[in-house]
Structures are given as C-alpha cells and as structure tokens.
C-alpha positions as CSV (number, residue, x, y, z in Angstrom):
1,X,-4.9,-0.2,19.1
2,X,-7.3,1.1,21.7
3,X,-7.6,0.4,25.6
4,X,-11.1,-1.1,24.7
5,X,-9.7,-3.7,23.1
6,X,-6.8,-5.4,24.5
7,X,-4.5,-7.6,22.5
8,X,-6.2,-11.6,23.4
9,X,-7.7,-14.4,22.1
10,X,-11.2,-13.5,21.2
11,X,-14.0,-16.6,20.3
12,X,-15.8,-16.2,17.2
13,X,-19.2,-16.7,16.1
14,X,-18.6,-19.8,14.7
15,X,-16.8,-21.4,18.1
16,X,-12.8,-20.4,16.9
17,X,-10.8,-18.1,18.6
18,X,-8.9,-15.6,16.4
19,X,-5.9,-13.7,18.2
20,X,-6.5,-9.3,18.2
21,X,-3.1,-7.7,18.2
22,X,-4.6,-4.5,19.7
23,X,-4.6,-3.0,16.2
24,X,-6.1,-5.2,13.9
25,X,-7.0,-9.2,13.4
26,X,-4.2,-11.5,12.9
27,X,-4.5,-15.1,11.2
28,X,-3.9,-16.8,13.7
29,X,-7.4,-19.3,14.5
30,X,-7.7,-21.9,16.5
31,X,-10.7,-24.1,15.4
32,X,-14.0,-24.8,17.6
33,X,-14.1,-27.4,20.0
34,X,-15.7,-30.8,18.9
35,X,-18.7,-31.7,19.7
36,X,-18.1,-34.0,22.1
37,X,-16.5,-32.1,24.6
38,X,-18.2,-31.0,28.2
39,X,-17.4,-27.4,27.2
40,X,-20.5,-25.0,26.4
41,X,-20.4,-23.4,23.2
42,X,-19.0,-19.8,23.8
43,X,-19.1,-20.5,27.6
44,X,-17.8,-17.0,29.0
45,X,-17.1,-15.3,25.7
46,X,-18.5,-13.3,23.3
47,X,-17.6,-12.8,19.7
48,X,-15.1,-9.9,19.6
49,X,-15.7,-6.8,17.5
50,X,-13.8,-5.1,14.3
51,X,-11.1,-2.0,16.0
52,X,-13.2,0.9,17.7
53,X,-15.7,2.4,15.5
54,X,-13.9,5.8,14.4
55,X,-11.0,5.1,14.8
56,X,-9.0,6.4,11.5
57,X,-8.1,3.1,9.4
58,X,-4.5,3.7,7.3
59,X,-5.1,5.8,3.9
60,X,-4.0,4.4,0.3
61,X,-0.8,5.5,-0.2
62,X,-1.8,6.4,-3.7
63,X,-4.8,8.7,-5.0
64,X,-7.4,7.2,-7.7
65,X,-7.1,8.9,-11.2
66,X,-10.1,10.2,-13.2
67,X,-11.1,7.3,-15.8
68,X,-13.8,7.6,-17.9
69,X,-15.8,4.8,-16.7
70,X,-17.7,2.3,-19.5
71,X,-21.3,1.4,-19.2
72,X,-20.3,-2.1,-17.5
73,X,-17.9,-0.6,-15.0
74,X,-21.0,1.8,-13.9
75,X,-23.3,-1.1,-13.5
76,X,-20.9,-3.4,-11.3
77,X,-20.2,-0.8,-9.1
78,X,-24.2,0.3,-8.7
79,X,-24.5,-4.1,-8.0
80,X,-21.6,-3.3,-5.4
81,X,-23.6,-0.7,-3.8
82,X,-26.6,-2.4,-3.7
83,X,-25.0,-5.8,-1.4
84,X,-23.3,-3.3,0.6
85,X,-27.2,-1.8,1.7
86,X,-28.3,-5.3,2.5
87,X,-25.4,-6.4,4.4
88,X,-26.3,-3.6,6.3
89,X,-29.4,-4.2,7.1
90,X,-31.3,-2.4,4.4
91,X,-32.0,1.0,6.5
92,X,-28.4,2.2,6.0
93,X,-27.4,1.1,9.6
94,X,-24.4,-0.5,10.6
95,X,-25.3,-4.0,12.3
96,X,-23.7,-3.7,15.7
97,X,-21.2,-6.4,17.1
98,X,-21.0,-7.5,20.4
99,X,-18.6,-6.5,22.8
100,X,-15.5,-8.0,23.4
101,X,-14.4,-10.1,26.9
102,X,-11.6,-12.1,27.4
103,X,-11.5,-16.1,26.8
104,X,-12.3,-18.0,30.0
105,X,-10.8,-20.9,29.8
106,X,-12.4,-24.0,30.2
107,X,-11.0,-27.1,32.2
108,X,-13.3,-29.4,30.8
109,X,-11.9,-29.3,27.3
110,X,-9.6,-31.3,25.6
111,X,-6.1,-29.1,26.1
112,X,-5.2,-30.1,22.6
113,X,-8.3,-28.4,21.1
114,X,-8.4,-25.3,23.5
115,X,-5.1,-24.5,24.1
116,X,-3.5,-21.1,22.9
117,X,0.4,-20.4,22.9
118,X,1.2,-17.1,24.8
119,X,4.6,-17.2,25.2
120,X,7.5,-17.8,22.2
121,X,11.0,-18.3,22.1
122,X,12.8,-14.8,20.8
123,X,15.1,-15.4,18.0
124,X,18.1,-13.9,17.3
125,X,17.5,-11.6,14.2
126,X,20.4,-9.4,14.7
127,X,22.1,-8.8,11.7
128,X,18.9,-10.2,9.6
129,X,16.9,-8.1,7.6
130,X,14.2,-6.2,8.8
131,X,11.6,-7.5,6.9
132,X,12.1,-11.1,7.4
133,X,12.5,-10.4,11.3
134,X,9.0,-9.0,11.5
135,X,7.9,-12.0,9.5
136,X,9.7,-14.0,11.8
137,X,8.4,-12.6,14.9
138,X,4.9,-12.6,13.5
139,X,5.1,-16.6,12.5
140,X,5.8,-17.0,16.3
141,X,2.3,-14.4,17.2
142,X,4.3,-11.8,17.9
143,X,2.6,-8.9,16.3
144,X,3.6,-6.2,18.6
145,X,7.1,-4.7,17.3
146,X,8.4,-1.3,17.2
147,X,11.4,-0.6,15.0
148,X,13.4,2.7,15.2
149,X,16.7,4.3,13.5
150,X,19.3,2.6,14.9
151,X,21.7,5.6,13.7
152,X,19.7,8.3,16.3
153,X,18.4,10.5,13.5
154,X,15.0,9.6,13.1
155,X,14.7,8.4,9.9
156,X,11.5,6.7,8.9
157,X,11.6,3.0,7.6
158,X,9.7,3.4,4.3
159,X,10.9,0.3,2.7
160,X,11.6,-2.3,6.0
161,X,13.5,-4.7,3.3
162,X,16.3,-1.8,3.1
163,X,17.3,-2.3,6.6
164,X,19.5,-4.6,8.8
165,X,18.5,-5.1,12.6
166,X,21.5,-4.0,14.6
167,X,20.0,-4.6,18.1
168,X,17.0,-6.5,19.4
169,X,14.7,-5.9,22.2
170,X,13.7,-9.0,24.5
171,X,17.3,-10.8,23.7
172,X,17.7,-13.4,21.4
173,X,16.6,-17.6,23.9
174,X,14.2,-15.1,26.1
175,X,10.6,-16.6,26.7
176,X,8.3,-14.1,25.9
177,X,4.4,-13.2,26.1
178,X,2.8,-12.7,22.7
179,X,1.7,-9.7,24.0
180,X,4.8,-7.9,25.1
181,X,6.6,-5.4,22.7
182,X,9.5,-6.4,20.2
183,X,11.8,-3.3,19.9
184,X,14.0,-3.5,16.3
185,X,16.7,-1.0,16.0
186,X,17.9,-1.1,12.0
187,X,20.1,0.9,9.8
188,X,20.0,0.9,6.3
189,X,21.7,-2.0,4.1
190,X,24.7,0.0,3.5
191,X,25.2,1.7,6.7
192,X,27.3,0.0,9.6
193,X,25.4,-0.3,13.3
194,X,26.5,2.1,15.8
195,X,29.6,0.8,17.1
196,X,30.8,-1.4,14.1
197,X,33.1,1.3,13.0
198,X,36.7,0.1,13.1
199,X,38.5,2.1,15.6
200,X,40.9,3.7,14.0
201,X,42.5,5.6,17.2
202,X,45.6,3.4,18.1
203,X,46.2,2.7,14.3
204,X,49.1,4.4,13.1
205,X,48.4,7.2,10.5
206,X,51.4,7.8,8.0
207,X,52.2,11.3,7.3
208,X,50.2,12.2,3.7
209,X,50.8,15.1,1.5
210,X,48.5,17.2,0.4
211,X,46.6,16.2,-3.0
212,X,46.2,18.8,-5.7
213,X,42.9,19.0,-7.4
214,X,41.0,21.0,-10.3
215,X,38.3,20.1,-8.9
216,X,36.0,22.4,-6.6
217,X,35.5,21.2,-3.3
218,X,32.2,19.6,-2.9
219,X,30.3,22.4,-0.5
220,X,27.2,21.3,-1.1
221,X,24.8,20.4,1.2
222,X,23.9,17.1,2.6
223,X,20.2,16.0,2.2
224,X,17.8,16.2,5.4
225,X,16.1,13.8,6.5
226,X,13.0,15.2,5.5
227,X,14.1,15.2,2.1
228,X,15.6,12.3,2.7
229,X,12.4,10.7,3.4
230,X,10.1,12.6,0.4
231,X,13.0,11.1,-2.1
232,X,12.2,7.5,-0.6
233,X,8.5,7.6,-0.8
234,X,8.7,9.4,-4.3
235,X,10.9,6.5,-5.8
236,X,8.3,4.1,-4.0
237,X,5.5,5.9,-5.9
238,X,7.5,5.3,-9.1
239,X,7.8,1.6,-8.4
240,X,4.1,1.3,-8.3
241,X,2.5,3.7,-10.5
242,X,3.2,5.9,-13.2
243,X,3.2,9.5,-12.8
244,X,4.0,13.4,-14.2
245,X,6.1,15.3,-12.1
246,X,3.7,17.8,-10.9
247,X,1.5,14.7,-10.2
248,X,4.0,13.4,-8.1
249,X,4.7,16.7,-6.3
250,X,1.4,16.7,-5.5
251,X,1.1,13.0,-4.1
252,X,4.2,13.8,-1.9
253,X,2.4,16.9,-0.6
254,X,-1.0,15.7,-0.4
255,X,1.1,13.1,2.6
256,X,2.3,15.6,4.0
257,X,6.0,16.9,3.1
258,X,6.6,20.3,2.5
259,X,6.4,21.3,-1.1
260,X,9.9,22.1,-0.9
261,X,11.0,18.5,-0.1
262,X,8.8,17.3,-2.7
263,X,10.3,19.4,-5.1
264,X,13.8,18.5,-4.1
265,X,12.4,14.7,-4.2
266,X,11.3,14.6,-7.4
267,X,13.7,16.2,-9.2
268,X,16.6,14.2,-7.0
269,X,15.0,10.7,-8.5
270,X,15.7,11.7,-11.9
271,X,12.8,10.0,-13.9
272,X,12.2,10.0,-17.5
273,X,8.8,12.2,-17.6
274,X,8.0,10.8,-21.2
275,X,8.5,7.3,-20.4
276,X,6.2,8.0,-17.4
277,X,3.2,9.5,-19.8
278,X,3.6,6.4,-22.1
279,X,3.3,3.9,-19.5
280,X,0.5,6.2,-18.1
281,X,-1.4,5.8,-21.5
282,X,-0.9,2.1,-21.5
283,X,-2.5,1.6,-18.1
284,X,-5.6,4.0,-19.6
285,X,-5.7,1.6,-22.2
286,X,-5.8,-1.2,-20.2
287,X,-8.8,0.2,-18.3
288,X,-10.9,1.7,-21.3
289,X,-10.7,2.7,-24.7
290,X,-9.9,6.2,-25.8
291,X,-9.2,8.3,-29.1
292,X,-5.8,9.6,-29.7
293,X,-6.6,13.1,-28.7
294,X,-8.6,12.0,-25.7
295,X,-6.1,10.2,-24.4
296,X,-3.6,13.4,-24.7
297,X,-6.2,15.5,-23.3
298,X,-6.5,12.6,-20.1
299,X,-2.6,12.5,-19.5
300,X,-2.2,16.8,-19.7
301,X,-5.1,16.2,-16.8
302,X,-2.8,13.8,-15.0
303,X,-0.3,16.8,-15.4
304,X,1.7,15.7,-18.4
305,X,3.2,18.5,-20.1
306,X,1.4,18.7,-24.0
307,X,4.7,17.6,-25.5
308,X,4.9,14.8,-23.1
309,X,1.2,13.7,-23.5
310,X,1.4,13.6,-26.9
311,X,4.6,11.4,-26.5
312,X,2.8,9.3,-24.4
313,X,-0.1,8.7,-26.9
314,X,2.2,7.9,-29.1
315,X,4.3,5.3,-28.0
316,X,1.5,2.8,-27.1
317,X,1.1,2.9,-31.0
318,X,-3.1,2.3,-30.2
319,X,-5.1,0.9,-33.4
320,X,-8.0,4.2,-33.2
321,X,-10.3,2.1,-35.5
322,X,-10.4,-0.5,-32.7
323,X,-10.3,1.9,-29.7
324,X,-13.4,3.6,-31.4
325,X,-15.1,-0.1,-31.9
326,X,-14.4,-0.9,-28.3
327,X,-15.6,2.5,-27.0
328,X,-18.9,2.4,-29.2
329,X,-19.3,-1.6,-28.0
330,X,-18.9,0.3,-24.3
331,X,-22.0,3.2,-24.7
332,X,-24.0,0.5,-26.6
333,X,-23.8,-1.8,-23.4
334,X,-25.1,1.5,-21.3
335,X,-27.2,3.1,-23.3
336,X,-29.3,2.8,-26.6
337,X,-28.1,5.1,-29.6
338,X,-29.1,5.6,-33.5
339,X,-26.1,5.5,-35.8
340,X,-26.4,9.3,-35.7
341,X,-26.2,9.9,-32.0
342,X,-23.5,7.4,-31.8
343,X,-21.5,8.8,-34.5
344,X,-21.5,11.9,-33.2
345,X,-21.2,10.6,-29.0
346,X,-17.8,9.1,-30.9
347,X,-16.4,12.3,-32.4
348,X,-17.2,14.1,-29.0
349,X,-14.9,11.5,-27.4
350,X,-12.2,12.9,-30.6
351,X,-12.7,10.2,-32.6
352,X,-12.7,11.4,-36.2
353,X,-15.6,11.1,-38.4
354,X,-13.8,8.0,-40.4
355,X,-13.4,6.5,-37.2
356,X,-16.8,7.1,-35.8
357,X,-18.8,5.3,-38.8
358,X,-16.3,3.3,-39.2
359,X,-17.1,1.6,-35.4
360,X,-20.7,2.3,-36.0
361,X,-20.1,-0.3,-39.1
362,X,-18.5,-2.7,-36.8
363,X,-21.1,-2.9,-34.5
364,X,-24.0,-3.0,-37.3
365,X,-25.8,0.1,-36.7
C-alpha cells in the first residue's frame, strides 16, 4: 500500500471502475456506463496505475531447481522473451500509466449503472475459521484486515485455515466503510481464546497423593516461537514440494530463520529423506528425460545424500531405453546431430553405449 495510491474506485481504460485496496487490485468491477447515458466517458477520471513502481512485490515462497532444459523449453521461453520486448514498446521501456485520481461521481448517470457500495454490514465471524472470515470480509469489499495472535505471543499465522477468530474488530451488525480496517484476533484450532479457560478457582480441589513414576520428569524445553514458526513453514514446504534436508535447511534460511531454528525445524518434522528423493526424481521425470546416473547426479545436486539419490532413482523404476529416446527426440528438436555426435551427446548425459544407439535406432539416424 502506498500514500500515492489510496484504497478507491479507480475507472479503467475501458469505461469500468475496478476497486484498489491500497495494496494491490481486487476483482471487484463495475462495468461502463451505456451509451446512452448524459455522462462523458471518463468524465473526471483517469485510468489508475499498477502499485508504485519499486515498490518490492511478495517473493515465491519456494526457489526454482536446476533442470536441464530440452530444446523446446529453450525456444518457448526465447518466444516469451520476445512478446514481453514488444509489449514494452520495443526499446526496452516500460510504457508509463497514467496517474491515478479519485472517481467523480456523476449525477447524470443512471444510479444503477454507476453506483459503488462503500459501506457493508460486519458479520459476526467469531468463533469461525480464519480463513473463511477473510473470505467472508473480502465477498463484502472488505480487503483491509489485520489479524494478530490472539494468545499475546506473537506468533505468525502461516497457515490462516489453522486458526479460530476469538475476537473481531468493528463488532459483528456495524456498518462499515470498505476502506476501514478489520482487526482478527485468532488462536490456533486447538488452543482456547483468552478467557475461555474454565475457572477453576471456587472449584473444590480433593486432596491427591503423590503419583510414583519410573519415568524421568519431562525437563525439556518448550519450543520458541521462532522455532515454532521455522517448523510450520518447513512442513508447509513439504506439502508443496519435495525436498533433501540440507535443501530444506537452506529454504528456511534463505527466508530468513536462523540456521539454528531451521535445523531444529527440520529435524522436528520428522520426514522420510528417501521417500523425499523418489518423489524428487518423479517430478524430474515429469519435466525432462534423464539417464539413471544423471538423475542421481541431479538429486545429490538438490542435496540428496548418494545413498538416498540412488534410492530415489530407483524407486521411479524409469524405462532408460525410453528416457534415452525421449532425451535424443529432445537435442534433435534443438539442434542437428550425425548418429555419432548424438551417440556420444547421449553417453555424456550417462546414458550407456546400448542405450545411446539404441535411441539413435529409434529416431532413425
């Protein structure tokens, strides 16, 4: 969000107004006006520009791997270069946007074209889960909502569909401008909101006698909420990805958390590292072909231990005659080869020499 920019309804090139949070463009449009009405076209307005030039957009929350990339990849992503020159002009400029000013509105047009909601109705999403309330809220156009740690320690909200709100900021029948803010204080699904305890003062408490145990008592220490918070993401990486541990250590660091805390993290989810490297090698096989010790040499890259690469490679039990057809199919589409070059271009991928002819067969050279 920046002071430039103002959350408003902003007309469009085309005649619609589209609603800017402050942060980014929403979807909600409301269509030009016809024809027929009195109003000028963009009377008073101007089409509204992208966020502030410079301003730093969110980063992937997960780092490309190296892939050997086929002939055909190559040349799509030269074509994608290429429209992205034109669209910008062709002299490697940026074609500037006009800048923003709010909507006048127009008492000549027909309200039921022109008008724009700005207030809504707050809901009650108190006890609802976090995620659905900020899809409520946003269904309404209210874009602008804060959520915090109910509990008071700070906690980050990685995964908003593991919390419950516990309170709500406007109350629940308020009328409210689609600009204002929507505070959400949330605790996690298992936790009770402040207060909820049961008070357990005035109860009677029956005298108890001591327990005896073998077993040592449990002096260890609790998790911080930094670790707390490297543990979450990690498992969140593991839900979308597959990767080594040192691979993940290094994703947790390269966000920021002490190495430390990504140590602790990824040793505290537990995960299988050879079932990661075998679904690593199926994704590389998805994406190109390989030979068995190419592929073992890619997955000790992604920081696969050589016992685990070589578990990885495998478990996807890969046909190498038709990895080597498919790879040789791939340089023919890039490049043009004699049965000798091509042969040999194979083994250097570590395809052996039965292989290598064996796909140079296949694709009749």
């Amino acid at each position: 969000m920046t002071d430039n920019a103002p959350a408003n309804w902003y007309a469009q090139p085309d005649g619609s107004q589209r609603y800017w949070d402050g942060s980014q463009w929403t979807d909600h449009i409301v269509p030009a006006a016809s024809p027929t009405s009195s109003a000028e076209p963009n009377a008073g307005v101007a089409a509204s520009p992208p966020p502030t030039p410079g301003e730093p957009d969110a980063r992937p929350w997960w780092k490309k791997k190296r892939f050997v990339i086929p002939g055909a990849a190559l040349v799509a992503f030269l074509g994608i270069g290429a429209l992205g020159a034109a669209a910008s002009g062709g002299n490697g400029e940026a074609v500037a946007s006009p800048s923003p000013s709010p909507v006048v509105a127009n008492s000549s047009a027909d309200p039921s074209e022109s008008a724009v909601p700005t207030t809504f109705v707050m809901p009650e999403v108190v006890g609802s889960n976090l995620q659905d309330a900020q899809d409520s809220l946003q269904a309404l156009g209210s874009y602008l909502v804060d959520q915090e740690d109910a509990s008071g320690e700070g906690r980050l909200q990685l995964v908003d569909s593991n919390w419950t709100v516990c309170t709500q900021e406007p109350a629940a029948g308020a009328e409210v401008p689609v600009e204002a803010r929507v505070l959400l204080a949330a605790v996690k699904d298992d936790e009770p909101c402040p207060g909820d305890e049961p008070d357990e003062s005035n109860q009677a408490k029956e005298p108890t006698e001591p327990q005896e145990t073998d077993e040592p008592a449990d002096d260890a220490p609790q998790e911080t909420v930094a670790q707390e918070n490297a543990r979450e993401s990690a498992v969140s990486y593991l839900d979308f990805s597959a990767f080594s541990r040192a691979g993940l250590i290094g994703q947790l660091e390269y966000e920021g958390f002490a190495s430390a805390d990504a140590e602790y993290a990824v040793d505290a989810v537990g995960a299988d590292w050879k079932e990661q490297a075998a679904k690593s090698a199926e994704s590389y096989l998805d994406f190109s072909a390989f030979s068995y010790t190419g592929l073992i040499e890619q997955l000790e890259y992604e920081g696969f231990t050589s016992d685990q690469a070589t578990h990885g490679a495998d478990a996807v039990d890969a046909d190498w005659n038709e990895q080597a057809v498919k790879s040789a199919e791939s340089y023919l589409d890039f490049s043009s080869f004699s049965r000798a070059s091509l042969i040999d271009q194979l083994k250097y991928e570590g395809f052996t020499t039965a292989q290598a002819t064996h796909a140079v067969d296949e694709v009749g050279l």
